[in-house]
C-alpha positions in Angstrom: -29.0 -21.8 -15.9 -28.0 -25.1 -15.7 -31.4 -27.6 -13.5 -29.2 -30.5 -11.6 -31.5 -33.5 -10.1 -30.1 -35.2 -7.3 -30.8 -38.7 -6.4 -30.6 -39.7 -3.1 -32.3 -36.8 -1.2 -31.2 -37.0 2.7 -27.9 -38.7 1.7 -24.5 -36.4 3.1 -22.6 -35.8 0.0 -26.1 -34.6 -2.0 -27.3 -32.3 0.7 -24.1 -30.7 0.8 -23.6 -30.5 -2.8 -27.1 -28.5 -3.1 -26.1 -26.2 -0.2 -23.1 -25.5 -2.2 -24.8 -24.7 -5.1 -27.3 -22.2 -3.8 -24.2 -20.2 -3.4 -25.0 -19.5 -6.9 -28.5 -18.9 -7.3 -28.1 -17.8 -10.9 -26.2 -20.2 -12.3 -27.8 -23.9 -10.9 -31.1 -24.8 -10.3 -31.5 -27.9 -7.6 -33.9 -30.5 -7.3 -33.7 -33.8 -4.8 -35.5 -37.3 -5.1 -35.8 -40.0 -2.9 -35.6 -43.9 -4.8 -36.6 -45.7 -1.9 -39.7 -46.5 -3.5 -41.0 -46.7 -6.6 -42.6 -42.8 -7.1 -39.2 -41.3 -8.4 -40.1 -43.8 -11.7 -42.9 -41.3 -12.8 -40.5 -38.0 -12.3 -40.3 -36.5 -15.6 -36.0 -36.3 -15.6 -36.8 -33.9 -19.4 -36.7 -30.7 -17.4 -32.9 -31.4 -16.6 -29.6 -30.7 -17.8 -27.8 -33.1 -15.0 -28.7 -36.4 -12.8 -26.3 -36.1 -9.5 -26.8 -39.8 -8.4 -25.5 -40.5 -5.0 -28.4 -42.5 -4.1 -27.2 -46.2 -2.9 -25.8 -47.8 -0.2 -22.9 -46.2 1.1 -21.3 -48.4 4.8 -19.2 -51.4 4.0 -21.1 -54.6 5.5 -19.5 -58.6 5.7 -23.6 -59.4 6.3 -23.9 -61.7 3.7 -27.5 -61.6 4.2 -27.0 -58.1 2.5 -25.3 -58.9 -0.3 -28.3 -58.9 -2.8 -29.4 -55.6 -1.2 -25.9 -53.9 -2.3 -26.2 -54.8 -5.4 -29.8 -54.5 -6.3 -29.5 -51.2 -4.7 -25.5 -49.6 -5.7 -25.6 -51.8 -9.3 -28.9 -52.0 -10.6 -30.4 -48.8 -9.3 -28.0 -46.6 -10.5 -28.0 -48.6 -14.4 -32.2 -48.4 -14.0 -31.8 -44.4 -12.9 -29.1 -44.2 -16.2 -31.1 -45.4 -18.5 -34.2 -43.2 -17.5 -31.8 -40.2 -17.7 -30.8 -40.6 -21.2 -34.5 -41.7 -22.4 -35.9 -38.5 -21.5 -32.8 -36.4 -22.6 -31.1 -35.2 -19.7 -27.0 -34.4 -21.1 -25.1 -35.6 -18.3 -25.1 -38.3 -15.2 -22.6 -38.2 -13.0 -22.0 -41.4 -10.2 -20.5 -41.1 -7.6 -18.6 -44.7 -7.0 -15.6 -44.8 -4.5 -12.4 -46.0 -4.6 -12.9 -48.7 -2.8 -13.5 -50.7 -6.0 -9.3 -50.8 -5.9 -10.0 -52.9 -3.0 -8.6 -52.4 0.9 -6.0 -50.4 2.6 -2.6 -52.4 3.2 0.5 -52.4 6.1 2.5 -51.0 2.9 2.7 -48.5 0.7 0.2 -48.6 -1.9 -0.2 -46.4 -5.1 -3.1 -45.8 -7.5 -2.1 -44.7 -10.9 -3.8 -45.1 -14.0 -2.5 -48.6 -14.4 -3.5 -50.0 -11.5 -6.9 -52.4 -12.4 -10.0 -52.4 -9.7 -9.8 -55.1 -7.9 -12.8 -54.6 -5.1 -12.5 -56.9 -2.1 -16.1 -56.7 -1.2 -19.6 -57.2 -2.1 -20.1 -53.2 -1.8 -16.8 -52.4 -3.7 -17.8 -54.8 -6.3 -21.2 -53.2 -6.3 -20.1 -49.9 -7.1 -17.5 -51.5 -10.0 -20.9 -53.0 -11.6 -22.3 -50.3 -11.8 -19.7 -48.3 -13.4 -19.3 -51.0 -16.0 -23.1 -51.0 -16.7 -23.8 -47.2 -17.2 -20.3 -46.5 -19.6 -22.1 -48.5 -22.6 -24.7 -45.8 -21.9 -22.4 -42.8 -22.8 -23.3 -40.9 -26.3 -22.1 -37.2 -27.7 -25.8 -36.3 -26.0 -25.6 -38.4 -22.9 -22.2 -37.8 -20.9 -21.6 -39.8 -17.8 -19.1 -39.0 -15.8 -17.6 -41.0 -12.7 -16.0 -40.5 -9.5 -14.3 -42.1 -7.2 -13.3 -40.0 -4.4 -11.0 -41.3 -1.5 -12.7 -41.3 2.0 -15.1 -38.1 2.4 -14.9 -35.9 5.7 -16.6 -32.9 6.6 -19.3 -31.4 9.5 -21.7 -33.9 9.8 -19.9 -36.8 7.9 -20.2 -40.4 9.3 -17.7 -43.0 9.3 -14.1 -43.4 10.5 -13.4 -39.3 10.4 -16.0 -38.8 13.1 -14.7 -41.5 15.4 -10.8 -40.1 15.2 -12.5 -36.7 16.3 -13.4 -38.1 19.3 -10.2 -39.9 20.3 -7.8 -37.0 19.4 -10.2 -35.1 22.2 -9.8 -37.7 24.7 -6.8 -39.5 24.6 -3.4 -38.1 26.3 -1.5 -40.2 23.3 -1.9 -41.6 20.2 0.0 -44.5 18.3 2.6 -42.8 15.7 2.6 -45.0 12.6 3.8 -43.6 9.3 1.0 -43.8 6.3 -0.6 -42.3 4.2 -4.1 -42.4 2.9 -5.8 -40.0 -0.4 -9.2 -38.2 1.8 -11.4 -35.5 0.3 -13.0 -32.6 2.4 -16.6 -31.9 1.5 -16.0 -28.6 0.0 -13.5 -29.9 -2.0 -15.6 -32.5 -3.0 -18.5 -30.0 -4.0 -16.4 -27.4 -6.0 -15.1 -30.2 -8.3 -18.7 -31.6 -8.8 -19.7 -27.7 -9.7 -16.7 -27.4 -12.1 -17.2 -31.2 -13.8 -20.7 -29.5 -14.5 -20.1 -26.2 -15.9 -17.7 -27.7 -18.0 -19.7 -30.5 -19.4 -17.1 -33.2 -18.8 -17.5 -36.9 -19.1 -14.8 -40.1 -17.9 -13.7 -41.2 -15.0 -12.0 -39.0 -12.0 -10.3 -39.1 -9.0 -11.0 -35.9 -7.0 -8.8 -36.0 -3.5 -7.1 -33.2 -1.5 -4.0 -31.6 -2.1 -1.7 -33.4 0.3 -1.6 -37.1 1.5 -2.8 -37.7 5.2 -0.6 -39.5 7.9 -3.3 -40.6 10.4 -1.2 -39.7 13.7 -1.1 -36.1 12.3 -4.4 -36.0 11.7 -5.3 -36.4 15.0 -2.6 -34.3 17.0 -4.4 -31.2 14.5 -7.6 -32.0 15.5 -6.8 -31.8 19.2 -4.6 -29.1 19.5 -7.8 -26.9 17.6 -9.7 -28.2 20.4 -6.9 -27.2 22.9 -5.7 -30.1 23.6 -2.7 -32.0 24.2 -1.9 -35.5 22.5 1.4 -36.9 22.7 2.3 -39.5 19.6 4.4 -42.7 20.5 5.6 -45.7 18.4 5.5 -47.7 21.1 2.5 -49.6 20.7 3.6 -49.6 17.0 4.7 -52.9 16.8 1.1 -54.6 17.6 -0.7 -52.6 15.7 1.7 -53.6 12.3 1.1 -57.2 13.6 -2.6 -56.8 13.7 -3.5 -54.5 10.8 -3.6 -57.9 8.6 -6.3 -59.4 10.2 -8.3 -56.4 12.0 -10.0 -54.5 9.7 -10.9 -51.7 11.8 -6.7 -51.4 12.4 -6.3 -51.3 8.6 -8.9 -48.8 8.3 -7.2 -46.6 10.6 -3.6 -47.2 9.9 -3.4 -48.7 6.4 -1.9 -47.0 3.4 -4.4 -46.2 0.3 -3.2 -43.5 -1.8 -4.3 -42.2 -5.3 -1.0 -41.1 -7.4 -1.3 -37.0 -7.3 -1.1 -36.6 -10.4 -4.1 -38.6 -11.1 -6.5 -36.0 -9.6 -4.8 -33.0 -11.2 -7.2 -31.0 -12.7 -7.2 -27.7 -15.0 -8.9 -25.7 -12.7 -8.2 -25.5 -8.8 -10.6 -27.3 -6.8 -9.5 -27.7 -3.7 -9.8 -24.6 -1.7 -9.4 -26.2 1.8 -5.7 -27.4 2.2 -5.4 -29.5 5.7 -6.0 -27.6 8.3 -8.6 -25.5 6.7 -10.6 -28.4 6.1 -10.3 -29.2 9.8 -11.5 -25.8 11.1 -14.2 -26.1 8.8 -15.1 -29.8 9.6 -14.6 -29.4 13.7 -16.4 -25.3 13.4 -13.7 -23.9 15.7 -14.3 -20.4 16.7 -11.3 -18.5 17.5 -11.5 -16.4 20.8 -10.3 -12.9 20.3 
């Protein structure tokens, strides 16, 4: 039986991970830990085989008033936490960065491969690239660290962007039809590839995602028809919204193309056991009237 610690005890991605592992009460034994303050210093990490650390700071903010928070928080918390898990033994650490440290969305077509160099276009993108580069130097045949960088998470109960298209594809008669494509990763998805980057004792970066690419129009149309509704998708407002996507971020967000090669996130065992629309019944709990 493999004991997993996970830092960052009310956070989304954690709770869900130790939900998902209780599915397997004989193979994983869960803890949680807060690092808001300064008790989780005196936790003995011996007893465990893994350190989950999703603890940090996880919005984007322009504040720059909170620029030494980000990274006092996403950088040196996660190198302090690190270091304390390899001092007192525990075999792997796994962090979960983001891949926003390859900066924004764009208006155009853009493609992650294993070329393409991080170039983070904000303080918290940069935070999560620091702290990457200050945990590697930690790794050691008895100390594997292992990092990911998922695209944008969704599932019941995520926050962010995800939650607010729910909405709109329940009340608006139409939608904007723009053609891009953005890398996500559902929250099962998400979960079964942290279980299998444990069993198997893997270290190095990854680039878990789902199986298909997401055009954002789409999206939306399948969340409201599995709500019953009707949403009609037009390109007329199309033209604005190209115009604007530069210079609103919220517009980028939305429309903007971010993509993560496929092939990057192949892995030799299947992961992702929610294609599309599963992952939307799942996410929006849609019970089907018989």
């Amino acid at each position: 039986m493999k004991k997993i610690l996970i830092t960052g005890s009310n956070s989304y991605v954690g709770t869900c991970l130790e939900k998902w592992l209780d599915n397997y009460p004989d193979r994983y034994s869960i803890d949680s830990i807060s690092l808001r303050n300064n008790l989780w210093k005196k936790k003995d990490f011996s007893e465990y085989d893994v350190v989950f650390h999703v603890a940090g700071i996880a919005h984007v903010s322009s504040d720059p008033k909170m620029e030494d928070m980000y990274y006092k928080v996403n950088r040196d918390l996660t190198i302090e936490t690190a270091e304390k898990a390899k001092v007192e033994g525990v075999k792997q650490f796994i962090f979960m960065s983001s891949i926003i440290v390859y900066g924004d969305s764009s208006s155009n077509k853009r493609v992650i491969d294993r070329n393409t160099v991080p170039t983070p276009s904000n303080f918290y993108g940069n935070s999560k690239l620091l702290a990457e580069e200050g945990i590697n130097p930690l790794e050691s045949d008895e100390f594997k660290v292992v990092i990911l960088r998922p695209p944008m998470i969704y599932g019941k109960g995520s926050k962010g962007n995800y939650p607010r298209l729910a909405k709109v594809a329940q009340k608006l008669p139409v939608f904007p039809d723009i053609e891009n494509q953005r890398s996500m990763l559902h929250i099962d998805n998400l979960c079964e590839f942290v279980r299998i980057i444990i069993e198997n004792e893997e270290n190095g970066i990854f680039f878990p995602q789902n199986s298909d690419y997401v055009k954002t129009s789409e999206m939306v149309k399948l969340i409201a028809e599995m709500h019953g509704k009707k949403i009609k998708l037009v390109k007329i407002f199309n033209p604005v919204l190209k115009a604007l996507g530069n210079n609103i971020g919220i517009v980028n967000k939305v429309f903007g193309n971010l993509v993560y090669e496929m092939s990057l996130s192949d892995y030799k065992e299947n992961y992702r056991i929610r294609n599309l629309e599963e992952s939307i019944i799942e996410t929006e709990e849609i019970e089907w009237q018989i």
